[in-house]
DSSP file (Angstrom, degrees, kcal/mol; ACC not computed):
  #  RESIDUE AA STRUCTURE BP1 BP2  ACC     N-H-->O    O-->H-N    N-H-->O    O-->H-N    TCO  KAPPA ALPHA  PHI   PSI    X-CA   Y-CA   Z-CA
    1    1 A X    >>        0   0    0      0, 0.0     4,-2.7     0, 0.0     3,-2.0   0.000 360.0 360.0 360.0 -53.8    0.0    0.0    0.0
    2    2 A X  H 3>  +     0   0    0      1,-0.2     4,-2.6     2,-0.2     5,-0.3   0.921 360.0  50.5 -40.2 -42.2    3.0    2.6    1.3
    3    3 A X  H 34 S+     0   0    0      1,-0.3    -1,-0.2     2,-0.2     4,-0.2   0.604 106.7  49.0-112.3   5.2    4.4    2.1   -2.5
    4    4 A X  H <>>S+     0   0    0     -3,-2.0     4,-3.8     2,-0.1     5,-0.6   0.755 112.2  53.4 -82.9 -55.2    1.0    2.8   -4.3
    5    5 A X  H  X5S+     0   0    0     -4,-2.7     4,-2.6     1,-0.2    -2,-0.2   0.944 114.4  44.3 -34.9 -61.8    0.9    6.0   -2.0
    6    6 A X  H  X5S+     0   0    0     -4,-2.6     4,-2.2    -5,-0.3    -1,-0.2   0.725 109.7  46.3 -34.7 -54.0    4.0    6.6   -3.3
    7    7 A X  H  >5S+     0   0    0     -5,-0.3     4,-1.5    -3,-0.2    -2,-0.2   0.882 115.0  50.0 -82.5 -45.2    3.8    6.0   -6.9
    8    8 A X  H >X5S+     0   0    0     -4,-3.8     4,-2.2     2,-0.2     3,-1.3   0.976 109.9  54.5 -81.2 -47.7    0.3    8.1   -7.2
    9    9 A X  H 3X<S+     0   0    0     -4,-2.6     4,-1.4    -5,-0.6     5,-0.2   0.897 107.7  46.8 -46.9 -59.1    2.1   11.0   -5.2
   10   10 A X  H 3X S+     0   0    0     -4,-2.2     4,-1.2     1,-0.2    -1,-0.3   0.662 108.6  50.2  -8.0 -54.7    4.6   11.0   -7.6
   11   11 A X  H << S+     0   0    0     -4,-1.5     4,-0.4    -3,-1.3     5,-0.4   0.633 118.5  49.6 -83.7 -33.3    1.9   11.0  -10.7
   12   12 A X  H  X S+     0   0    0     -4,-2.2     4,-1.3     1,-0.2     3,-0.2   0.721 110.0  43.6 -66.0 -91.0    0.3   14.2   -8.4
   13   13 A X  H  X S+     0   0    0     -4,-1.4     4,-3.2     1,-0.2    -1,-0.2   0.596 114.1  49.7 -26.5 -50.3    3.3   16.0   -8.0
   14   14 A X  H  X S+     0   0    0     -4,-1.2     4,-1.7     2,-0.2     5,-0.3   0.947 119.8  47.9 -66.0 -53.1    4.5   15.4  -12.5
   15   15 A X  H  > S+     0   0    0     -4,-0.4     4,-2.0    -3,-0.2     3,-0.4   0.952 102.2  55.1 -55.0 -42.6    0.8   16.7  -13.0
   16   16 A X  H >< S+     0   0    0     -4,-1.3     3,-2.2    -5,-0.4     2,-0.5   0.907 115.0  44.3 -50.2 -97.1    1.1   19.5  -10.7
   17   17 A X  H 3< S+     0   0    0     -4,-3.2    -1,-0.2     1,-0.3    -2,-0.2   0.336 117.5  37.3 -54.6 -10.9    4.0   20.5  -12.9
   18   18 A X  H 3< S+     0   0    0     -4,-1.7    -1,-0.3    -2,-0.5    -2,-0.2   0.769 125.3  35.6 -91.9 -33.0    2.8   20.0  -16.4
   19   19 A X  S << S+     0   0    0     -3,-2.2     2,-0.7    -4,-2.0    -2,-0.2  -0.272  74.5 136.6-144.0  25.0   -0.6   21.1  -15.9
   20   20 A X        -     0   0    0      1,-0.1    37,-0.1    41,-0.0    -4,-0.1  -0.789  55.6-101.9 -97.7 131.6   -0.6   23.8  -13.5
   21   21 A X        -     0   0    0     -2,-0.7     2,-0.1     1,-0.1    -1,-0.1   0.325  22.7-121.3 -31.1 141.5   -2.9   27.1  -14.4
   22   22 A X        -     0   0    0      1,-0.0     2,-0.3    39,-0.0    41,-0.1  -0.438  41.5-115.6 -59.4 159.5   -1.8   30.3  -15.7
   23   23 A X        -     0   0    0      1,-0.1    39,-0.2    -2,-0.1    38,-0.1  -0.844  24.3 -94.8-116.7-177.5   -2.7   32.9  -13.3
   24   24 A X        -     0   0    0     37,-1.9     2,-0.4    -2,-0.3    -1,-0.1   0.011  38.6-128.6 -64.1-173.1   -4.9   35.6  -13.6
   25   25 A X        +     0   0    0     37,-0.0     2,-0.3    38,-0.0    -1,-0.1  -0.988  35.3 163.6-132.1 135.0   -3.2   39.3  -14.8
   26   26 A X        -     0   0    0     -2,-0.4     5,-0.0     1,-0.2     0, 0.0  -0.902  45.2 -71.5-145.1 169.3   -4.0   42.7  -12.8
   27   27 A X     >  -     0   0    0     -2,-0.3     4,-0.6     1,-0.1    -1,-0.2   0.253  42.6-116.5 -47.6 172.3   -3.0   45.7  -12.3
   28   28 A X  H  > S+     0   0    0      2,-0.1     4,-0.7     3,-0.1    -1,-0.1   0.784 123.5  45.4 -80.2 -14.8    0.3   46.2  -10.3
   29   29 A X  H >> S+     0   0    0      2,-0.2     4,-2.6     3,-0.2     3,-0.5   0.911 113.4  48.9 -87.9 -44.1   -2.2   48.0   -7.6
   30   30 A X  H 34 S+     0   0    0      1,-0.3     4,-0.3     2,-0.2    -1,-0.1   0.806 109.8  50.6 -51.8 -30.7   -4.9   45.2   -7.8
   31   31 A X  H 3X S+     0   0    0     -4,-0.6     4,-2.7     2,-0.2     3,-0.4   0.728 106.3  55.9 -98.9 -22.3   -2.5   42.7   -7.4
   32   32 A X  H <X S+     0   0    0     -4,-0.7     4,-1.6    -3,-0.5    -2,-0.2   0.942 108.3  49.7 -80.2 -30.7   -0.9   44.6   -4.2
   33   33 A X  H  X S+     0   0    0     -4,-2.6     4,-0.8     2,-0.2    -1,-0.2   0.506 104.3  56.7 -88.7  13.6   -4.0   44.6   -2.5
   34   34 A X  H  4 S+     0   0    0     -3,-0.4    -1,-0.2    -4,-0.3     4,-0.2   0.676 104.3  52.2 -71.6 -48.0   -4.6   41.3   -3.0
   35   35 A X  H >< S+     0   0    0     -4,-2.7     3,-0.6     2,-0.1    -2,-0.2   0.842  99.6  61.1 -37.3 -45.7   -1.8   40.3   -1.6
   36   36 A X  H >X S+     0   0    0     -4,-1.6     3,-2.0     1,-0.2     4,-0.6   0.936 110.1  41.5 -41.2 -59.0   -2.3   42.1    1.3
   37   37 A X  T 3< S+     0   0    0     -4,-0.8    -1,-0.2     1,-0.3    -2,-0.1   0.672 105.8  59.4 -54.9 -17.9   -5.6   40.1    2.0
   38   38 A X  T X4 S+     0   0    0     -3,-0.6     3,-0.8    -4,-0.2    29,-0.6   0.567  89.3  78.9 -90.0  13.5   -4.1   37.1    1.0
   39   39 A X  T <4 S+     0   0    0     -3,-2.0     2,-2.3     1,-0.3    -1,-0.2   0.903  95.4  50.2 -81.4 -46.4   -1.5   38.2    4.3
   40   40 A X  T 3< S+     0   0    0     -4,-0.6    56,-1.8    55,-0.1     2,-0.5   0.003 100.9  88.4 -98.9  66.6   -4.4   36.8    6.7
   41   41 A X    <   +     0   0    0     -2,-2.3    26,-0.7    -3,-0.8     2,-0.3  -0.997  46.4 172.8-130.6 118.8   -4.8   33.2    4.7
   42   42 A X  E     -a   67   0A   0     -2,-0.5    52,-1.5    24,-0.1     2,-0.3  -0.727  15.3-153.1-126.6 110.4   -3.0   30.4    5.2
   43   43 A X  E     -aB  68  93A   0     24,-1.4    26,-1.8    -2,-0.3     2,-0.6  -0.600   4.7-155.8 -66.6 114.6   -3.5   26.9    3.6
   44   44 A X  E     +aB  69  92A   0     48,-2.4    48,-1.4    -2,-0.3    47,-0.4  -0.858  30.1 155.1-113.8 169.7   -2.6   24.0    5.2
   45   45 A X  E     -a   70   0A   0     24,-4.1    26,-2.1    -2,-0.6    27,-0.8  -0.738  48.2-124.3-144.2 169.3   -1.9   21.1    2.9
   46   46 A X        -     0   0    0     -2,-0.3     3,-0.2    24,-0.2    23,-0.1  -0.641  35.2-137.0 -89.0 172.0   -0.2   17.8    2.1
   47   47 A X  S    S+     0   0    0     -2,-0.4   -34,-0.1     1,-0.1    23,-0.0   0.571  98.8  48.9-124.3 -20.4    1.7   18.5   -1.1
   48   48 A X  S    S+     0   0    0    -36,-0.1     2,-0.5   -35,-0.0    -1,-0.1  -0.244  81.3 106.2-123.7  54.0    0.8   15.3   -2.5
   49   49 A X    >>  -     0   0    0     -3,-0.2     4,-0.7   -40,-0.0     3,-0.6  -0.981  61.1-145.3-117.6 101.0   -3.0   15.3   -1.9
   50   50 A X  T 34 S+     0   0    0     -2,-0.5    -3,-0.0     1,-0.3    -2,-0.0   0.308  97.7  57.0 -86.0  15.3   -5.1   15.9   -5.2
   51   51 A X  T 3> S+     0   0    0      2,-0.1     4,-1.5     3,-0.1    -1,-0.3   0.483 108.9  45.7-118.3 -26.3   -7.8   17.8   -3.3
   52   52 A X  H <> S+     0   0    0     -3,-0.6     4,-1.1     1,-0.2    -2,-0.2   0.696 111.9  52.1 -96.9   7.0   -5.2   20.3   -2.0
   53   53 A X  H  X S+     0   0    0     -4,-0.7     4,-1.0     2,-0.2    -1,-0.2   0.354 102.7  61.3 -85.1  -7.9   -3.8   20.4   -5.5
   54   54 A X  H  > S+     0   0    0     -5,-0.2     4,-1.6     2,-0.1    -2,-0.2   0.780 107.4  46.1 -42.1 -65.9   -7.2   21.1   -6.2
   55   55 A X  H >X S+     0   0    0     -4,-1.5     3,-2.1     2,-0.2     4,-0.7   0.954 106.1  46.4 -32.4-109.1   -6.7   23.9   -4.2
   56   56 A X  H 3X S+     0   0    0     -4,-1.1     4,-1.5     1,-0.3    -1,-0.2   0.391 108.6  64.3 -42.3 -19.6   -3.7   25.6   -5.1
   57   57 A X  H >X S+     0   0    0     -4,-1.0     4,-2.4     2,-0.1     3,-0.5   0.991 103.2  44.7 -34.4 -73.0   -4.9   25.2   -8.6
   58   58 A X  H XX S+     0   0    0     -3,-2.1     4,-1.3    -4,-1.6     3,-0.8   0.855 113.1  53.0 -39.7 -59.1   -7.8   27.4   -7.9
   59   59 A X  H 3X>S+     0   0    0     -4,-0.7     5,-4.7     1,-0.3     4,-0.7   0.819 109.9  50.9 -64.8 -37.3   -5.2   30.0   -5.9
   60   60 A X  H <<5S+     0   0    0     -4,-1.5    -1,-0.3    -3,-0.5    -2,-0.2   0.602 101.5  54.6 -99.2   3.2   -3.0   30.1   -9.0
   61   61 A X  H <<5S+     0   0    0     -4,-2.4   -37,-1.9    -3,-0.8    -2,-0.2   0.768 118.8  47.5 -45.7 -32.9   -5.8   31.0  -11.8
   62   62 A X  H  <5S-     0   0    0     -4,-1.3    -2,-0.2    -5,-0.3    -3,-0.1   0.617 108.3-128.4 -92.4 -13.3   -6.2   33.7   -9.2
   63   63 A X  T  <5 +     0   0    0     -4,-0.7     2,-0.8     1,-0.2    -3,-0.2   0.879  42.5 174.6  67.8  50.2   -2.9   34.7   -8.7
   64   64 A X      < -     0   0    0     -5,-4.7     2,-6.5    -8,-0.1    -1,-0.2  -0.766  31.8-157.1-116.2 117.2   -3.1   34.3   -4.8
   65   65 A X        +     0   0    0     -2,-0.8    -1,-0.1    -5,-0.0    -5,-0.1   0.262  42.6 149.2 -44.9  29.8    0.1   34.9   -2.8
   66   66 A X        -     0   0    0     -2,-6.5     2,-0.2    -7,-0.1   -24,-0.1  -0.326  46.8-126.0 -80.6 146.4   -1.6   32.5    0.4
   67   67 A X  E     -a   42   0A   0    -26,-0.7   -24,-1.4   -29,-0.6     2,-0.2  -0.696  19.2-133.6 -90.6 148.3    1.2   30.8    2.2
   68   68 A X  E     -a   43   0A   0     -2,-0.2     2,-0.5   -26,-0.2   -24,-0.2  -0.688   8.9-157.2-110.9 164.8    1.1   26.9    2.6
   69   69 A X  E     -a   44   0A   0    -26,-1.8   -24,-4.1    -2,-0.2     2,-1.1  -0.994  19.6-139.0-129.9 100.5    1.8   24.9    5.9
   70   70 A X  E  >  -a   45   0A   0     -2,-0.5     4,-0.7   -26,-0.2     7,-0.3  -0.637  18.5-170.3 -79.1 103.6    2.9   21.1    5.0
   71   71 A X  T >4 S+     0   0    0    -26,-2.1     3,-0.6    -2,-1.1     7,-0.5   0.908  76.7  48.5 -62.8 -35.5    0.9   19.4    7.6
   72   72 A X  T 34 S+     0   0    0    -27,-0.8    -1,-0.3     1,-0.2   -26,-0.1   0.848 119.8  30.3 -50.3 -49.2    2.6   16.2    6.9
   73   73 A X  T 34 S+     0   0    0     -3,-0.2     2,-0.3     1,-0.2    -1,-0.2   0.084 113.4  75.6-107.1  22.6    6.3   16.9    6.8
   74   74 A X    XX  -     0   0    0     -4,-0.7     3,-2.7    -3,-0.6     4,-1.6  -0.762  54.5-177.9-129.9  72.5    5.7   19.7    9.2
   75   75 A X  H 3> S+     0   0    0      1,-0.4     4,-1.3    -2,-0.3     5,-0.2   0.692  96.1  44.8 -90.0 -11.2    5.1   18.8   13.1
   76   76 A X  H 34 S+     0   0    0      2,-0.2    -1,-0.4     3,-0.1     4,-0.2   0.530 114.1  51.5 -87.9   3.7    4.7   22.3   14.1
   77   77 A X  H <> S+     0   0    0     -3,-2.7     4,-1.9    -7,-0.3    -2,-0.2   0.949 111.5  48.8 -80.3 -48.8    2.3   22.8   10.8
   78   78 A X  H  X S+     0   0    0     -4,-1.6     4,-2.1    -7,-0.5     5,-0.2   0.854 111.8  48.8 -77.4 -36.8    0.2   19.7   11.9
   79   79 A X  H  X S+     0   0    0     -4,-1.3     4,-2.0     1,-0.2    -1,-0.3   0.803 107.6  51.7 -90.7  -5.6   -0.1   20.9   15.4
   80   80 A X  H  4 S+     0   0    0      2,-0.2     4,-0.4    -5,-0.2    -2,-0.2   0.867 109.1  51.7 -65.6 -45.5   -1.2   24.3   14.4
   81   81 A X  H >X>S+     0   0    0     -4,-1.9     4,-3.0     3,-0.2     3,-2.6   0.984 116.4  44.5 -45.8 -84.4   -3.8   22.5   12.2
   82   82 A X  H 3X5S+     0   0    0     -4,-2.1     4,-0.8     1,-0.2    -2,-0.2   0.762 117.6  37.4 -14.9 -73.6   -4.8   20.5   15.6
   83   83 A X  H 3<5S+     0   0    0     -4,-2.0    -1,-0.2    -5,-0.2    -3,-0.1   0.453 122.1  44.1 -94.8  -5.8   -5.0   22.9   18.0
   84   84 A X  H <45S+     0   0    0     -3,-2.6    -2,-0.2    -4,-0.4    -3,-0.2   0.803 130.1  11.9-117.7 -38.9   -6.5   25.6   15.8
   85   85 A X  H  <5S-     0   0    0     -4,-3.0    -3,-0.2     2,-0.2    -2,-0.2   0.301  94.7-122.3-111.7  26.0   -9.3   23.6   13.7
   86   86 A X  S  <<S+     0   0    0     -5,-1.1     2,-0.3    -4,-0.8    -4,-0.2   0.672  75.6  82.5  90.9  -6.8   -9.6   20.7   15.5
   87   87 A X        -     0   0    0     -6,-0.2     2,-1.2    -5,-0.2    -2,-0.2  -0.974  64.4-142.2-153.9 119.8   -8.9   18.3   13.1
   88   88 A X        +     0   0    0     -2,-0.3     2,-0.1    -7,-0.1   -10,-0.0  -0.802  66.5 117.2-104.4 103.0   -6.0   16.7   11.4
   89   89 A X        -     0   0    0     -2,-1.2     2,-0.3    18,-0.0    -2,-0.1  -0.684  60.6-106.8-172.0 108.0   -7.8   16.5    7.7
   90   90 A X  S    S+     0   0    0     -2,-0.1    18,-0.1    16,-0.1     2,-0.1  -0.643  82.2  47.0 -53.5 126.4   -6.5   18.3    4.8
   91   91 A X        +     0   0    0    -47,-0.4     2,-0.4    -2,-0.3   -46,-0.2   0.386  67.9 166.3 -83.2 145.4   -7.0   21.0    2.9
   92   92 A X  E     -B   44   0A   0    -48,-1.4   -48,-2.4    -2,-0.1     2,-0.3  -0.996  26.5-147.0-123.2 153.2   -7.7   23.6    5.5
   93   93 A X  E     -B   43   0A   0     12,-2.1   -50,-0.3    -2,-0.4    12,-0.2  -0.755   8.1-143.3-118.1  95.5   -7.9   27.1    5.0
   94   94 A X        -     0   0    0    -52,-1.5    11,-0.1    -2,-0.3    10,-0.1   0.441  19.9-177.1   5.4 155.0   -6.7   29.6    7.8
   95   95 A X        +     0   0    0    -54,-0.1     8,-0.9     9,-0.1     2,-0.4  -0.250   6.5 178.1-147.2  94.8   -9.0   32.6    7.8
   96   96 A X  B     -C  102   0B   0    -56,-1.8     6,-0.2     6,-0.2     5,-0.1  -0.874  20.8-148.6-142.8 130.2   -8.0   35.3   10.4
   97   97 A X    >   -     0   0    0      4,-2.1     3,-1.6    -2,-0.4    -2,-0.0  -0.057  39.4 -86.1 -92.3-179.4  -10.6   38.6   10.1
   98   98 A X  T 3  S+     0   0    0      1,-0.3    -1,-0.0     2,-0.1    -2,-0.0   0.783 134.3  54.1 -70.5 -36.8   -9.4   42.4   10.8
   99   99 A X  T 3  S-     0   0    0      2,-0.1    -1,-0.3     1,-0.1     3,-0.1   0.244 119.8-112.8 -89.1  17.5  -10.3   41.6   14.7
  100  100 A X    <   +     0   0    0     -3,-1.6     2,-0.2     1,-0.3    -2,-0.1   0.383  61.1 152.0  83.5  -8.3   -7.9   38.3   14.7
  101  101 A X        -     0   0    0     -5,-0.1    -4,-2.1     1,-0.0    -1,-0.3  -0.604  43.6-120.2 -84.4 147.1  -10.5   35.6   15.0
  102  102 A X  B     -C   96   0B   0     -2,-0.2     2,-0.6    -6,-0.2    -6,-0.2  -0.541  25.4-171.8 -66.3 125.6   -9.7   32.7   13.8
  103  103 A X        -     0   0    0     -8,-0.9     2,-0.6    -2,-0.2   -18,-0.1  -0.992   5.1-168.0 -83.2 135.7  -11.6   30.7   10.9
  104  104 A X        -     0   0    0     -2,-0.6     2,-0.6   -10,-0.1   -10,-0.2  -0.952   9.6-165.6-118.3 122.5  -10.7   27.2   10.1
  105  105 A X        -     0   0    0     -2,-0.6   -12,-2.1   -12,-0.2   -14,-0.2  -0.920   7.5-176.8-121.4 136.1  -12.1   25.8    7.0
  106  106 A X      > +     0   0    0     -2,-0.6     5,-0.8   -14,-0.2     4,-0.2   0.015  45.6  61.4 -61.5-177.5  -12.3   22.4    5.7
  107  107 A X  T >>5 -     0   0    0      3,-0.2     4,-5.9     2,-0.1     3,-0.7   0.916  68.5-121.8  82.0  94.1  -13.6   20.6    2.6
  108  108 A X  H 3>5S+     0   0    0      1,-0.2     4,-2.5     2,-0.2   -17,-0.1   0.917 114.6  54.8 -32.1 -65.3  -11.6   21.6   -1.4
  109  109 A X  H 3>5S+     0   0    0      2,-0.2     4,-1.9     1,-0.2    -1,-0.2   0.681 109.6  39.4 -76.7 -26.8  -14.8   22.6   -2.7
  110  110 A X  H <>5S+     0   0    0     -3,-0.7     4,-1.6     2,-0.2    -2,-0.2   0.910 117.0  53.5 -91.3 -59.5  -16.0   25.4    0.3
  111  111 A X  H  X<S+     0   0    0     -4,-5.9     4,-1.9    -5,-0.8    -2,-0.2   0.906 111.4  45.3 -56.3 -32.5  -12.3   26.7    0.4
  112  112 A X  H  X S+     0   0    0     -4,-2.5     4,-3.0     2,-0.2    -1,-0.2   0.975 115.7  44.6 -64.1 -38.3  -12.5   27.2   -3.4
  113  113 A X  H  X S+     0   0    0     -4,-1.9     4,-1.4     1,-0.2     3,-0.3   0.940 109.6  57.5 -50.3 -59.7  -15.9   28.8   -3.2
  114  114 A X  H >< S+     0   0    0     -4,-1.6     3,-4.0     2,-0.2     4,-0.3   0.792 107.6  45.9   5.5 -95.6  -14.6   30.8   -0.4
  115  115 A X  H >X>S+     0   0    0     -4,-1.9     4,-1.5     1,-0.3     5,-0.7   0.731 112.6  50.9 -37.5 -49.8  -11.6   32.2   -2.8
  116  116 A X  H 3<5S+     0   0    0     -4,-3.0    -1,-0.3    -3,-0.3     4,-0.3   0.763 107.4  52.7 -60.4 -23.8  -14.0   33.0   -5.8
  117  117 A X  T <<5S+     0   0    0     -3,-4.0    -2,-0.2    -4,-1.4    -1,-0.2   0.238 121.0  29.9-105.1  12.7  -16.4   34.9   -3.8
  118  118 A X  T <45S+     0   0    0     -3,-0.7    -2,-0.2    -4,-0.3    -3,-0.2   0.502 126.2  38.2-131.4   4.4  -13.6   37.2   -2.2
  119  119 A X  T  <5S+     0   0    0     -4,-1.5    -3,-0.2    -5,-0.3    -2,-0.1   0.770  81.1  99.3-101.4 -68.5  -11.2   37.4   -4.9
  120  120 A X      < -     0   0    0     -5,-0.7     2,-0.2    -4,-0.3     3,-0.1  -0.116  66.0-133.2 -41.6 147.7  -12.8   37.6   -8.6
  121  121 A X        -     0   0    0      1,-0.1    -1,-0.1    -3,-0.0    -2,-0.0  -0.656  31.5-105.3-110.5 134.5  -12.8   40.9   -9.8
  122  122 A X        -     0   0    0     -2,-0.2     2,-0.3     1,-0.1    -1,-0.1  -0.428  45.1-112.4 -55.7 168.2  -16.4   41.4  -11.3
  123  123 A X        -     0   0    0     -3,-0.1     2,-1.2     2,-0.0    -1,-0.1  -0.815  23.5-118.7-102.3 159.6  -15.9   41.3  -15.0
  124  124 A X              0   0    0     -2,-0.3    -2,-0.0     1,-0.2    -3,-0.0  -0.587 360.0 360.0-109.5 133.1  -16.4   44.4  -17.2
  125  125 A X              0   0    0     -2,-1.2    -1,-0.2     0, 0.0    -2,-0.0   0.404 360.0 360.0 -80.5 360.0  -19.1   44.5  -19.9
């Protein structure tokens, strides 16, 4: 089992690199303040996990700076995971608001919605 794990991480990782998104293009001012917001983000991930490549797809169509945590190879990332949502279960996404509280989200598909509904830029007709 260890050397199927193995072999499909591998197969993640060569996909990741062939097949990873353009990102999006903004201004040089759109794009700093979008970084700035992405300052209170953090992902944390396994690196060979095809729902948090899932992810970090989504974040680079969007051309979002968020720093990643490898909870796996990482024992102070995994207890930062732990002790802050509760759960050792990848992807999560950090969320920490203007007053410092914490949001922890689970579940590829809500963190992407998440990211589309506070990042895309409306488009103009």
């Amino acid at each position: 089992m260890a050397v199927i794990r193995w072999f499909l991480g591998i197969l993640i990782l060569s996909y990741e690199k062939v097949a990873s998104p353009k990102g999006v293009q903004r201004s040089s001012e759109q794009q700093v303040a979008i970084d700035e917001a992405t300052k209170s983000l953090t992902l944390y991930q396994y690196k060979a996990c095809p729902f948090c490549l899932k992810v970090r797809f989504a974040m680079k169509r969007q051309s979002l700076a968020i720093e990643t945590k490898d909870a796996k190879r990482s024992e102070l990332a995994r207890a930062e995971l732990l002790a802050g949502g509760g759960l050792l279960k990848v992807p999560c996404l950090k969320i920490v608001d203007n007053q410092g509280a914490e949001t922890w989200m689970y579940e590829s598909s809500d963190i992407i919605s998440y990211l589309n509904q506070r990042f895309d830029a409306p488009v103009a007709v």
